[in-house]
C-alpha positions as CSV (number, residue, x, y, z in Angstrom):
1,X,121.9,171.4,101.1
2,X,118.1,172.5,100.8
3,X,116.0,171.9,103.9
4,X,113.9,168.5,103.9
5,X,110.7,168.0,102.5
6,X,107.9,169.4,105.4
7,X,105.5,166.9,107.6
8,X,102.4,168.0,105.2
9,X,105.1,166.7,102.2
10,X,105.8,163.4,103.7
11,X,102.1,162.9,104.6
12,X,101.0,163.3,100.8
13,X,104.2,161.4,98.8
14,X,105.1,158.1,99.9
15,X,108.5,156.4,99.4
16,X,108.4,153.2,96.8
17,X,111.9,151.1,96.6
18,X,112.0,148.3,94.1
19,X,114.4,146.3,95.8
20,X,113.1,142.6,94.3
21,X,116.0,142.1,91.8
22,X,118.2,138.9,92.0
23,X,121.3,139.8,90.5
24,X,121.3,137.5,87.8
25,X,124.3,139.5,86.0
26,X,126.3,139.4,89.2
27,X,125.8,135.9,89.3
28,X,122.8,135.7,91.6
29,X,123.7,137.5,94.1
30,X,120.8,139.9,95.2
31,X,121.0,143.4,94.9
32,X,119.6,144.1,98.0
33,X,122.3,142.5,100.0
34,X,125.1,144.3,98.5
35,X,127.0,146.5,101.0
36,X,128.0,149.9,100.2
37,X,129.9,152.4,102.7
38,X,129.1,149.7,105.0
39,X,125.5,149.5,104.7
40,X,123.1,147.0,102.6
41,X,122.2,148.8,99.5
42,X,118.5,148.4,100.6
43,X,119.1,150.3,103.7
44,X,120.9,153.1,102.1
45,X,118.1,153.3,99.5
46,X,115.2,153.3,102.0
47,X,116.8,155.5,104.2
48,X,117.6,158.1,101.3
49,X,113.7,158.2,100.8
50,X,113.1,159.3,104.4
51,X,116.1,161.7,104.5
52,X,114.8,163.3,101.6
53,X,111.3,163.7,103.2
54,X,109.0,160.6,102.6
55,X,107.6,159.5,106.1
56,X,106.1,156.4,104.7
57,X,108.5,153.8,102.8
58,X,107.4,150.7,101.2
59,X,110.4,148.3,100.1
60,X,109.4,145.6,97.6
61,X,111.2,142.3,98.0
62,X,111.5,139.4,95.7
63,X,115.1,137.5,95.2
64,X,115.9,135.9,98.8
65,X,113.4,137.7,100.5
66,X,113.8,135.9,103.6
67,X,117.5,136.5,103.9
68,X,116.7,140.7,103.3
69,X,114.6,140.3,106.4
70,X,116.8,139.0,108.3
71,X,119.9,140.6,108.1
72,X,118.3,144.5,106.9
73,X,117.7,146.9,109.6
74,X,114.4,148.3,107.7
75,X,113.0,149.9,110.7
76,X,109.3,151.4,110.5
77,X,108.9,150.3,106.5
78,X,106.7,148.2,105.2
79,X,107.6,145.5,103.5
80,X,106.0,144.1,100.3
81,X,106.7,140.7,98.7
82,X,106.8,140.0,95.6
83,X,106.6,136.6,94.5
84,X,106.5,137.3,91.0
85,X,109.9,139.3,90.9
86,X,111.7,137.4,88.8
87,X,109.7,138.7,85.6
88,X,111.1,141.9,86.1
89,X,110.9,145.1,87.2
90,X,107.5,145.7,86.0
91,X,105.9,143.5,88.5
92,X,108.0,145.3,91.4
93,X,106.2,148.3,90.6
94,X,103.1,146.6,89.8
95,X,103.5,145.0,93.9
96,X,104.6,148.4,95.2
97,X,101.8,150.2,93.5
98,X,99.1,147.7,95.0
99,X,100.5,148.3,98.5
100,X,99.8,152.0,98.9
101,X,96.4,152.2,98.0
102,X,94.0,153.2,101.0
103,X,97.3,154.5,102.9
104,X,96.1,157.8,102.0
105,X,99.4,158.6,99.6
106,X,98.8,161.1,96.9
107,X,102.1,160.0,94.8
108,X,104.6,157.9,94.9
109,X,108.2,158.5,94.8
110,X,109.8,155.3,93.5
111,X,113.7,154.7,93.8
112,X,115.7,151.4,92.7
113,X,118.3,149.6,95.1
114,X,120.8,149.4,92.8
115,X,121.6,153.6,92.2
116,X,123.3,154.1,95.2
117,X,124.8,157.5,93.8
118,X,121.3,158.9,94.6
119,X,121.5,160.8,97.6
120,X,118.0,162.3,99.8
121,X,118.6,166.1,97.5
122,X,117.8,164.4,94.5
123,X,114.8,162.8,96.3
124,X,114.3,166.0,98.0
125,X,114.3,167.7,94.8
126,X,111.7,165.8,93.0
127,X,109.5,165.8,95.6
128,X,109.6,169.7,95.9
129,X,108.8,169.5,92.2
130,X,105.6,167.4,92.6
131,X,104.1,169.9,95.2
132,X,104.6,172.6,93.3
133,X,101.7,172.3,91.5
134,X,99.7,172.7,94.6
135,X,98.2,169.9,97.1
136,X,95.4,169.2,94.8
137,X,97.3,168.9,91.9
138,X,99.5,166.3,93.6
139,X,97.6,162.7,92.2
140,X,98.1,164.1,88.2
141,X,101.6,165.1,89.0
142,X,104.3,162.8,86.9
143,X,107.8,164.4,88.1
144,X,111.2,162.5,87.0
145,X,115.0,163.6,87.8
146,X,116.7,164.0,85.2
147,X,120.7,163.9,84.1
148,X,122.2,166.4,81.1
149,X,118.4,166.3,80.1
150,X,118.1,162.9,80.1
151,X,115.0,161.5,82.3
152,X,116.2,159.1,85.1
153,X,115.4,158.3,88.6
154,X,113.9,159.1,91.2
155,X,110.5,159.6,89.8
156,X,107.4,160.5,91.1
157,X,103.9,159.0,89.8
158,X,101.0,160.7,91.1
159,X,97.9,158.4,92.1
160,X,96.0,159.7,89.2
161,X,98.7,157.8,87.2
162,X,98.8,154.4,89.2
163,X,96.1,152.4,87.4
164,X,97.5,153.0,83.8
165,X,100.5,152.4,85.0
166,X,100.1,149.1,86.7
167,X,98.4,148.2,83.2
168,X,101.7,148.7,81.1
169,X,104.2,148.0,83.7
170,X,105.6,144.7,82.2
171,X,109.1,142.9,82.4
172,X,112.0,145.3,82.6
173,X,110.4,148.3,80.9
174,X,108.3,149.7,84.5
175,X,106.9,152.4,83.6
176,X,109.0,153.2,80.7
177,X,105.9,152.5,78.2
178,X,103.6,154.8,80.3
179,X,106.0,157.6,80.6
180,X,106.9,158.0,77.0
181,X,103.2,157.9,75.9
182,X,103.3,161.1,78.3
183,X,106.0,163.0,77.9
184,X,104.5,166.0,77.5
185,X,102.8,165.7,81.1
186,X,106.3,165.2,82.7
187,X,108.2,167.5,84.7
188,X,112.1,167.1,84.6
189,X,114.4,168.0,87.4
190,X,118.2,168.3,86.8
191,X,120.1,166.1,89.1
192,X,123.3,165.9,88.1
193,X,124.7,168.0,89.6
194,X,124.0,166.1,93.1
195,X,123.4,162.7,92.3
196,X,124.9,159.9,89.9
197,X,122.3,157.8,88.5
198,X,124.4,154.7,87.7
199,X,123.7,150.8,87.7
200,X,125.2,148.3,89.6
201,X,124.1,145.4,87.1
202,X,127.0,143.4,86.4
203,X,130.8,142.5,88.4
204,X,132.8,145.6,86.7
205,X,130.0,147.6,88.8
206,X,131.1,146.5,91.7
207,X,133.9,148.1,91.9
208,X,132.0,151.3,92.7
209,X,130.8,150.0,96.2
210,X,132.7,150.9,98.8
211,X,132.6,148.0,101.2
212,X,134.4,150.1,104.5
213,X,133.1,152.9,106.2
């Protein structure tokens, strides 16, 4: 496996999970609190982001926020709320967006809870990709993994991109709007090859969590 990410890497790209999603095709139950491997997917998700480098992790919340807290062991993230979560994803990343300005973050790496076949190279790998344009280059970066060519997550918005962003992230669609009016600008990196970017979205999903260590 490559090396992890270096300090000056983690100090410059922040980890962003969108965690807020209540499950509403697994019959409410919160994707958060689904256990994988013996872990929560939330903490598996938010610890993938630090394994692959990002010292600084914000986790946004929504459905049965109160219960994540409780029960996750989240230690030394932050913790964002969003109480407008149920209109969909685009108001996670709207929330998570929000949270990191004046932390000093250059980009953002964002990763969803419910991919838990993405493993810290992936996260490594686009990460690597983002700094390769050079530290100052960073906030214009717009890096995505990508599967068989096909653009997928993790992906990382530089802050340049934040504002326009946040202005077209609606419902579902996050960033999708923003990134295709770019495409372009965007740098793909192949994943497949060490993650698998699927969904846990409705009960035949389920049967891809391994509930024992």
């Amino acid at each position: 496996m490559t090396s992890p990410v270096t300090h000056t890497t983690t100090a410059r790209i922040a980890g962003l999970l969108l965690a807020a999603g209540g499950g509403r095709r697994l019959g409410g139950r919160p994707k958060a609190l689904l256990e994988h491997d013996g872990a929560l997917l939330v903490e598996r998700a938010a610890g993938t982001l630090r394994a692959g480098g990002c010292a600084r992790v914000h986790v946004v919340l929504g459905a049965s926020a109160d219960r994540v807290r409780r029960r996750a062991r989240l230690p030394d993230c932050v913790l964002v709320d969003n109480p407008d979560w149920e209109r969909g994803m685009g108001s996670s990343l709207r929330a998570g967006l929000a949270s990191l300005e004046g932390t000093g973050a250059r980009a953002a790496l964002v990763m969803l809870v419910d991919q838990p076949g993405i493993g810290e190279e992936a996260v490594h790998r686009v990460a690597e990709a983002g700094l390769a344009r050079g530290p100052d280059r960073l906030p214009a970066a717009l890096v995505s993994a990508a599967y068989a060519g096909v653009r997928g997550h993790p992906v990382l918005f530089g802050a340049a991109h934040w504002p326009g962003i946040t202005a077209r992230a609606e419902g579902d669609q996050g960033a999708r709007g923003y990134l295709g009016s770019r495409q372009a600008e965007i740098t793909l990196v192949e994943c497949a090859d060490v993650a698998d970017p699927y969904d846990v979205d409705t009960p035949s999903d389920l049967a891809r969590l391994r509930l024992g260590r």
